[in-house]
Backbone as CSV, one residue per row, in Angstrom:
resi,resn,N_x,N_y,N_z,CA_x,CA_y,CA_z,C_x,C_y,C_z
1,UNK,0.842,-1.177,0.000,0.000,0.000,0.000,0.887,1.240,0.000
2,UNK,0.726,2.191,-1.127,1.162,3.675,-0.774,0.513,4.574,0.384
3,UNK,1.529,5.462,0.700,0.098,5.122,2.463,0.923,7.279,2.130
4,UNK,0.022,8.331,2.317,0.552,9.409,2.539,-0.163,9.484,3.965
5,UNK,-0.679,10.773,4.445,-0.887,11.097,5.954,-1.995,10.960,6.113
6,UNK,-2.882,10.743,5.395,-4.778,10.574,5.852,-5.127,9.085,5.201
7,UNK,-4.246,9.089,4.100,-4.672,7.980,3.136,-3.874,7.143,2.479
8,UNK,-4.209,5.743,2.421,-3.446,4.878,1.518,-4.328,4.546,0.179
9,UNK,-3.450,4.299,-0.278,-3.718,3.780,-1.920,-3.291,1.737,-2.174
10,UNK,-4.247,1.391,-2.391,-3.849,0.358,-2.489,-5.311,-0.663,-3.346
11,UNK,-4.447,-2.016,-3.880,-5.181,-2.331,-5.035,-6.707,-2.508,-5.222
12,UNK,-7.514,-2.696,-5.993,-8.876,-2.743,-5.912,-9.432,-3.851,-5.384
13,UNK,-10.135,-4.420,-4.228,-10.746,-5.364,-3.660,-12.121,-5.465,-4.614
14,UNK,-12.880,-6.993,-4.694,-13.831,-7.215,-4.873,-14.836,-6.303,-4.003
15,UNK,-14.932,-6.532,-2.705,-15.776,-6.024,-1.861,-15.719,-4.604,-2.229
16,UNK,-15.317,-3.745,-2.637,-14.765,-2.031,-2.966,-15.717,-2.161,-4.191
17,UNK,-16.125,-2.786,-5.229,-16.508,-2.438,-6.428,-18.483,-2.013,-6.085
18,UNK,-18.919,-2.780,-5.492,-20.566,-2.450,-4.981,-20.290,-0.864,-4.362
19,UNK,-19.599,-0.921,-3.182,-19.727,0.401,-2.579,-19.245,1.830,-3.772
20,UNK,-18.482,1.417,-4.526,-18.329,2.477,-5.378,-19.120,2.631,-6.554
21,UNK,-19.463,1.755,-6.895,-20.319,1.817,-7.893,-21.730,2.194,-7.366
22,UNK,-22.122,2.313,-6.204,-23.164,2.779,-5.155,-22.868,4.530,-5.299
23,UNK,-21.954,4.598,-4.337,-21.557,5.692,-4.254,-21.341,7.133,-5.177
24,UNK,-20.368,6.338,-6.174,-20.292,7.408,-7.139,-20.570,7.020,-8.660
25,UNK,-20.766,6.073,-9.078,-21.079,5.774,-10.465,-22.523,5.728,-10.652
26,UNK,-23.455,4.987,-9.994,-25.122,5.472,-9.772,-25.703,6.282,-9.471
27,UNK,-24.682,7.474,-8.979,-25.248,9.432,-9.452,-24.887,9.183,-10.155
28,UNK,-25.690,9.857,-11.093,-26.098,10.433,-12.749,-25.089,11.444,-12.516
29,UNK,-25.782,12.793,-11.688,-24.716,13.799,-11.694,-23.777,13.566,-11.483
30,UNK,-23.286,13.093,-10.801,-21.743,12.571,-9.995,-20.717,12.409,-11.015
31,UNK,-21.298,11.189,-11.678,-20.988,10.087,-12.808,-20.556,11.205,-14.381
32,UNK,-21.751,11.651,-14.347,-21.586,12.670,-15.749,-20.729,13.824,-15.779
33,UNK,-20.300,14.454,-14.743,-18.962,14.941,-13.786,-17.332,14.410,-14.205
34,UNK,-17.621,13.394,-13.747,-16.065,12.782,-13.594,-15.803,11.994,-14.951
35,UNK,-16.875,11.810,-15.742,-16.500,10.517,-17.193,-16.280,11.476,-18.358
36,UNK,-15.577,10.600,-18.993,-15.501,11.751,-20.148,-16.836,10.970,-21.200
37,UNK,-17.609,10.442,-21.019,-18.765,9.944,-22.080,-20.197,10.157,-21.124
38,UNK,-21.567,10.081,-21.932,-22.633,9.942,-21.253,-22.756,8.811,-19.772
39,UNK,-23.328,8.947,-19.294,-23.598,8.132,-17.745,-25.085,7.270,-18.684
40,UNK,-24.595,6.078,-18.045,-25.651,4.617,-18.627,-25.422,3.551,-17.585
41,UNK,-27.181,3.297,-17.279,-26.926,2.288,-16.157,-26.193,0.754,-16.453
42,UNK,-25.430,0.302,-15.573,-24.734,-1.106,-15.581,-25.537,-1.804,-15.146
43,UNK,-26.064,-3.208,-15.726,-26.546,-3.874,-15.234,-26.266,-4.922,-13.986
44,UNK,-27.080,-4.912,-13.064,-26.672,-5.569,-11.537,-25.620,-6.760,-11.876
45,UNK,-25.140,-7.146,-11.210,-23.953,-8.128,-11.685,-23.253,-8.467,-12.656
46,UNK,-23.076,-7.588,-14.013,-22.504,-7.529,-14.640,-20.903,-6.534,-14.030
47,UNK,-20.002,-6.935,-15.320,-18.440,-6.256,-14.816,-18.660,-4.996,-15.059
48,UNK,-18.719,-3.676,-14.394,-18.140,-2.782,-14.679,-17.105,-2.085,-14.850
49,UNK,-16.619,-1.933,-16.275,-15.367,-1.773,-16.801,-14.554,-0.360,-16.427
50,UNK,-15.397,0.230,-15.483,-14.772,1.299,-14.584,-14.270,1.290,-13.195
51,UNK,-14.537,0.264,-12.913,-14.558,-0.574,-11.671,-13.707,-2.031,-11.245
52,UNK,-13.517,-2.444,-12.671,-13.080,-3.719,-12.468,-11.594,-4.155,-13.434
53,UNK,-10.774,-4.122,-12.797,-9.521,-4.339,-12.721,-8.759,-5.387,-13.634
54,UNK,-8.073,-4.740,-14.902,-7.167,-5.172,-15.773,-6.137,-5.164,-15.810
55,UNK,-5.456,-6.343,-15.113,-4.096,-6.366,-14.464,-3.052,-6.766,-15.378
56,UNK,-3.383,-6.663,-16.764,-2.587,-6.460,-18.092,-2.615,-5.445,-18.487
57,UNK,-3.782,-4.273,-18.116,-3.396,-2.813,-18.832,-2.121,-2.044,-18.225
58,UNK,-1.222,-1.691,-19.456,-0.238,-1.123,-18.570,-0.465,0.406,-18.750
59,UNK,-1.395,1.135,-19.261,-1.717,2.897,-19.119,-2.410,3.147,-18.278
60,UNK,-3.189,2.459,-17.011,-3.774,2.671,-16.135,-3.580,1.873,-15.032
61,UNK,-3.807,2.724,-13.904,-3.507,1.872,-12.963,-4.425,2.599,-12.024
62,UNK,-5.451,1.604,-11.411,-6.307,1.802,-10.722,-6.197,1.582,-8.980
63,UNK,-6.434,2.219,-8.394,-6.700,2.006,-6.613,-7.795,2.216,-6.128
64,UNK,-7.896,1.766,-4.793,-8.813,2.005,-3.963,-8.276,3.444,-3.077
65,UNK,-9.100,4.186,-2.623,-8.292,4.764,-1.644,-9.002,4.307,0.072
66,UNK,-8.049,4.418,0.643,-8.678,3.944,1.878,-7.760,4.518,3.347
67,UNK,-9.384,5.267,4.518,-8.215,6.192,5.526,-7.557,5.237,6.069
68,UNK,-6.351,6.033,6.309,-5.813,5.252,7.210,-5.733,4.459,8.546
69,UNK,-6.515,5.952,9.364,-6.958,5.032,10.727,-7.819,4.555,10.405
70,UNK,-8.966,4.086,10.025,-9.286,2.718,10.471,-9.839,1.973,8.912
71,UNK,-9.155,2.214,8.092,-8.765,1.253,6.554,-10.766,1.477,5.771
72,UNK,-11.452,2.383,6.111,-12.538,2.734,5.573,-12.180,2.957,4.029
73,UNK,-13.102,2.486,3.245,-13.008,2.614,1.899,-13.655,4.287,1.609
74,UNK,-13.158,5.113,0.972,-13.105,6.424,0.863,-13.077,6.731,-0.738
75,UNK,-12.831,6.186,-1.441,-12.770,6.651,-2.686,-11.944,5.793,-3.523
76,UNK,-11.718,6.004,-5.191,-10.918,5.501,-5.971,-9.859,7.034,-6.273
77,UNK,-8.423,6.152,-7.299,-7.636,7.209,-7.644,-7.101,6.125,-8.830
78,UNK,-6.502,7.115,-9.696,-6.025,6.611,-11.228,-5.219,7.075,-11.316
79,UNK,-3.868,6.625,-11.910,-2.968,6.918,-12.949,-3.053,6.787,-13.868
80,UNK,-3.291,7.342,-15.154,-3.880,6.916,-16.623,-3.461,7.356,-17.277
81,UNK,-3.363,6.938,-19.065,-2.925,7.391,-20.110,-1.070,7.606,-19.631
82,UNK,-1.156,6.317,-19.614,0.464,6.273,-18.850,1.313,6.715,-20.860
83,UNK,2.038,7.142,-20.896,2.885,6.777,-21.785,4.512,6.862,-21.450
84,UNK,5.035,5.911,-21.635,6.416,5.177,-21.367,7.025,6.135,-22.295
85,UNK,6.914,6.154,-23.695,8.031,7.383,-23.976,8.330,8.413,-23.559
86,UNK,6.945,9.456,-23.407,7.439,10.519,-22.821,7.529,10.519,-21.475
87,UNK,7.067,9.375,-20.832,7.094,9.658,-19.577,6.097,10.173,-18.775
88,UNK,4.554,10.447,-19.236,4.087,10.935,-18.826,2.533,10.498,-18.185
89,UNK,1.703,11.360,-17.381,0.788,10.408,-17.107,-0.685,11.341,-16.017
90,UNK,-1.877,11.065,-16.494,-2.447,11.358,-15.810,-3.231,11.219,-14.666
91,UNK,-3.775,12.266,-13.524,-4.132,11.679,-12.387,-5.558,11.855,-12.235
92,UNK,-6.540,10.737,-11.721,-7.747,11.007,-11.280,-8.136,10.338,-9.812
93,UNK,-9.410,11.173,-9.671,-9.485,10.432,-8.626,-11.322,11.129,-8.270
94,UNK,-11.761,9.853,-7.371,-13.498,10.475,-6.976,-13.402,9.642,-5.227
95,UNK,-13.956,10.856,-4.808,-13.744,10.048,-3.202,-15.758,10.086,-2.935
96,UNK,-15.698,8.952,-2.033,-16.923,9.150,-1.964,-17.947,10.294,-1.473
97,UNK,-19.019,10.649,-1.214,-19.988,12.077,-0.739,-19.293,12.110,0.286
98,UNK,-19.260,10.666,1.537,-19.285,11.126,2.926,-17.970,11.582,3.220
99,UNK,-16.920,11.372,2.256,-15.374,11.606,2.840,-15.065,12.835,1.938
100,UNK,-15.645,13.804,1.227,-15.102,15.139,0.618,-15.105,15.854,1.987
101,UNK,-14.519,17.086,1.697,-13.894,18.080,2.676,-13.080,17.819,3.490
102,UNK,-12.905,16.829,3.890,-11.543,16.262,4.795,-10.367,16.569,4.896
103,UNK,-9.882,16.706,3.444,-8.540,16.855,2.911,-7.680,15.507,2.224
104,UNK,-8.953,14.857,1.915,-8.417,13.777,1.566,-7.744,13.679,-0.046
105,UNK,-8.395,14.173,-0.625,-8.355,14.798,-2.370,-6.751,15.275,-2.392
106,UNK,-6.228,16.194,-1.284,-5.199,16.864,-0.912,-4.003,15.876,-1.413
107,UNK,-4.572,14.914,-0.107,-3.292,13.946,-0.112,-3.497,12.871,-0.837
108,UNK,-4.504,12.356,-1.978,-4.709,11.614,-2.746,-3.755,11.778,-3.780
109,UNK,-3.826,13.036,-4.339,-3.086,13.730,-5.659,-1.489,13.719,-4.878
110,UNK,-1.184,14.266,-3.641,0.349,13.927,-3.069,0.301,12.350,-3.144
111,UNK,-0.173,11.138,-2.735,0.135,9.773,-2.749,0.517,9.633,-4.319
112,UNK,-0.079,9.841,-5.107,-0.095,9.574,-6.693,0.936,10.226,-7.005
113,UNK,1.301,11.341,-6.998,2.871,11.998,-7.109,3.764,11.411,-6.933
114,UNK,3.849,10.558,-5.789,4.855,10.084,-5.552,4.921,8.875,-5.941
115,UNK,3.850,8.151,-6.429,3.755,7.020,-7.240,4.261,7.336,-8.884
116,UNK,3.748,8.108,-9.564,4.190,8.695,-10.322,5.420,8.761,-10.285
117,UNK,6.486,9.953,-9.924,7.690,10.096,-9.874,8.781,9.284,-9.499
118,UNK,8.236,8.883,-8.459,9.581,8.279,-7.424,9.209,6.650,-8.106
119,UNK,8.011,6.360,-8.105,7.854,4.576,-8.158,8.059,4.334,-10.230
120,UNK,7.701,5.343,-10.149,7.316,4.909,-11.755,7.948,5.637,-12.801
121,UNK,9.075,6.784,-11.838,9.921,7.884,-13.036,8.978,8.521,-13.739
122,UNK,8.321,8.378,-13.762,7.955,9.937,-14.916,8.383,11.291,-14.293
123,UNK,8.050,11.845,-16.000,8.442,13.304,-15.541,7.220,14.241,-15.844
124,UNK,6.172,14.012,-16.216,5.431,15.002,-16.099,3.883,14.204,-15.646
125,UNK,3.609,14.898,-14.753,1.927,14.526,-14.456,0.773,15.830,-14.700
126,UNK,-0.497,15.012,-15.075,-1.426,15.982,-15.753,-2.810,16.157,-15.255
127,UNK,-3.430,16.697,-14.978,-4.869,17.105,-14.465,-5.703,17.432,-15.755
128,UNK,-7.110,16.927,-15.305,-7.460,17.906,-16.229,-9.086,17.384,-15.300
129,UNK,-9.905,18.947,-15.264,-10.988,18.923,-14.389,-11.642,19.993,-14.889
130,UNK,-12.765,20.083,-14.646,-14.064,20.590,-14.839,-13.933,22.317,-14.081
131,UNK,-13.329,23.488,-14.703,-13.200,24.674,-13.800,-14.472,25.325,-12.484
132,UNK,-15.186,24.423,-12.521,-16.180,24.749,-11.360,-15.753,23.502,-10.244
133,UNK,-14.896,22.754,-10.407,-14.593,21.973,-9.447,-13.372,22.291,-8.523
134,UNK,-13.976,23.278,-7.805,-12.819,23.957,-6.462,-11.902,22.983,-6.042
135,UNK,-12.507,22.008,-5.206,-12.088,20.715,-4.118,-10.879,20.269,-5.362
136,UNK,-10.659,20.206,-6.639,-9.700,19.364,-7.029,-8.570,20.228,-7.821
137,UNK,-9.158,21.731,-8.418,-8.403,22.643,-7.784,-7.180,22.964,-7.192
138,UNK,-8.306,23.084,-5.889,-7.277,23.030,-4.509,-6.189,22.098,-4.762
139,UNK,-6.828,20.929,-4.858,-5.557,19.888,-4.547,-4.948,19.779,-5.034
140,UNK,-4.923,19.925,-6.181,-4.145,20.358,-7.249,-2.422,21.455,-7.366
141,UNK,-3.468,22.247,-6.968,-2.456,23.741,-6.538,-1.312,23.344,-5.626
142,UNK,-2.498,22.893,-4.267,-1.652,22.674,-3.410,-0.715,21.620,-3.392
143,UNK,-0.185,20.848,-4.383,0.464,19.859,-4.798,1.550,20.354,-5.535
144,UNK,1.716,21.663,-5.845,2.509,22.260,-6.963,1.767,22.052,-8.223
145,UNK,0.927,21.506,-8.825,0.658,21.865,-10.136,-0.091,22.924,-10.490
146,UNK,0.680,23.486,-11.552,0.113,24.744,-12.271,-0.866,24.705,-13.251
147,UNK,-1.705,25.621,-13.325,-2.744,25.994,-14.328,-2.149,26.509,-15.692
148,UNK,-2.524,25.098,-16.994,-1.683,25.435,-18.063,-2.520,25.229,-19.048
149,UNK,-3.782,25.696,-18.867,-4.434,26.098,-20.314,-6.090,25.876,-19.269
150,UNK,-7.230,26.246,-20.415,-8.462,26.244,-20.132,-9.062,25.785,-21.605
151,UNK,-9.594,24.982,-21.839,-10.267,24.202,-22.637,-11.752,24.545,-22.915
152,UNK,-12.396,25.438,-23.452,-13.522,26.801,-23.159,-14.848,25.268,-24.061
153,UNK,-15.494,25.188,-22.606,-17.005,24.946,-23.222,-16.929,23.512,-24.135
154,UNK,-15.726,22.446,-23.271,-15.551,21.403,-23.892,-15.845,19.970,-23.046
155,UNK,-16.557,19.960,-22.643,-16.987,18.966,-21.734,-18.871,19.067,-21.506
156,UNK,-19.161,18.121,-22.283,-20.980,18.218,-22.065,-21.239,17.742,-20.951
157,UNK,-21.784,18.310,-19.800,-22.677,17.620,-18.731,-23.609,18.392,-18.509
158,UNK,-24.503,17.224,-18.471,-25.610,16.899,-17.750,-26.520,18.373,-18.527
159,UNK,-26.882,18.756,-19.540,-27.315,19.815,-20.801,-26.595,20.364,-21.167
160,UNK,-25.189,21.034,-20.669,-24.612,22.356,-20.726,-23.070,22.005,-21.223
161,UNK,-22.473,22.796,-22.110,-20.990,22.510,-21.781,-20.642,23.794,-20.997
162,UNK,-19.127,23.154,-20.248,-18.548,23.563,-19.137,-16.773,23.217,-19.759
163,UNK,-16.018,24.626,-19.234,-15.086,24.866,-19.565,-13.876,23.673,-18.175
164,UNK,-12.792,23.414,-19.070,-11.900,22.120,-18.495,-10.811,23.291,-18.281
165,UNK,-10.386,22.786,-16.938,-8.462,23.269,-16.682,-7.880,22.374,-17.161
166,UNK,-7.053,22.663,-17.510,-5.677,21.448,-17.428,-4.306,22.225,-16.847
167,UNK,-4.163,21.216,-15.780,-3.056,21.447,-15.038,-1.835,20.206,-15.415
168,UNK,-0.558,20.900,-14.820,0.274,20.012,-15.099,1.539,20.348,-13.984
169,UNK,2.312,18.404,-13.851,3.385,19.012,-12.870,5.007,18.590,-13.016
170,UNK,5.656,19.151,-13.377,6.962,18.627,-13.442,7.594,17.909,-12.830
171,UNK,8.530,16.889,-12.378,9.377,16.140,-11.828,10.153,16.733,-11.093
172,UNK,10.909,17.750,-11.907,12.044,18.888,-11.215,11.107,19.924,-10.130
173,UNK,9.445,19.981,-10.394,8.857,21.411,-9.625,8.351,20.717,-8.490
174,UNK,8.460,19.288,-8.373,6.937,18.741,-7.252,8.187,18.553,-5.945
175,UNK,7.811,19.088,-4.722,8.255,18.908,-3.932,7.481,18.342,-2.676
176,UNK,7.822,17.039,-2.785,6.839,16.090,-1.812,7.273,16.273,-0.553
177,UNK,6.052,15.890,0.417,5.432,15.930,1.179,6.759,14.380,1.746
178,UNK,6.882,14.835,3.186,7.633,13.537,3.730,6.168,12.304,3.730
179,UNK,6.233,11.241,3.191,5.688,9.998,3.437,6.082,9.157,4.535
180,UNK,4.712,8.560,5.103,4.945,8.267,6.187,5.384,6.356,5.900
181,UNK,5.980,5.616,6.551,6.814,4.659,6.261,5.620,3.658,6.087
């Protein structure tokens, strides 16, 4: 488990796929938010391919996130669109309703940094979020990544399009956070 100060990261459990797919994939809004395609219901016991774990894909790499004191399931986080040449790679992540504001988002995007960089060498990591979404933002910022373009009115949800940040963070600029052992 990658473990930063509120939260570890670690692989996707069976038992984790109901509660998240509860949580945040069965809001419509939620769902139509965070995907880059329309929101469509999954049928009950079928695989959901957002949810369920391809341990041959090598451009993504999926977690659970979970607090630390007492190992509560809290959310998912992604590394995606890995590419090995340049090195580069993006970060997501959706924590569930009851665990936003915490500061967990904070140290989600610091755990992944350092998965990113230190575990996996790359040199550049990338955001890219919905500009009405403060909470990731924040975490963002507060991670060292900078605001490096705005993507105007390119993301359809839920009737409307809505303008995308894209942030990004260098190897040489990210200065991590001590991890706890």
């Amino acid at each position: 488990m990658l473990k930063g100060t509120k939260v570890g990261l670690r692989a996707r459990h069976e038992e984790d796929i109901p509660v998240l797919r509860a949580e945040l994939y069965d809001d419509v809004v939620n769902a139509s938010r965070a995907e880059g395609g329309p929101w469509r219901p999954i049928t009950p016991g079928s695989k959901d391919p957002r949810l369920v774990v391809d341990d041959t894909e090598q451009g993504h790499v999926p977690f659970s996130v979970v607090e630390l004191a007492g190992g509560t399931l809290v959310g998912t986080a992604t590394l995606w669109g890995i590419d090995h040449h340049n090195r580069s790679a993006h970060i997501g992540l959706g924590l569930l309703p009851a665990s936003r504001g915490q500061g967990y988002g904070t140290d989600v995007v610091a755990v992944l940094c350092h998965y990113g960089f230190v575990v996996r060498g790359l040199q550049r990591l990338g955001i890219e979020t919905l500009s009405d979404n403060a909470a990731m933002l924040r975490s963002a910022e507060r991670n060292g990544f900078v605001r490096e373009g705005l993507l105007r009115s390119s993301a359809w949800v839920m009737g409307e399009f809505l303008d995308e940040v894209l942030l990004g963070l260098l190897a040489q600029e990210w200065k991590p956070a001590p991890l706890p052992a």
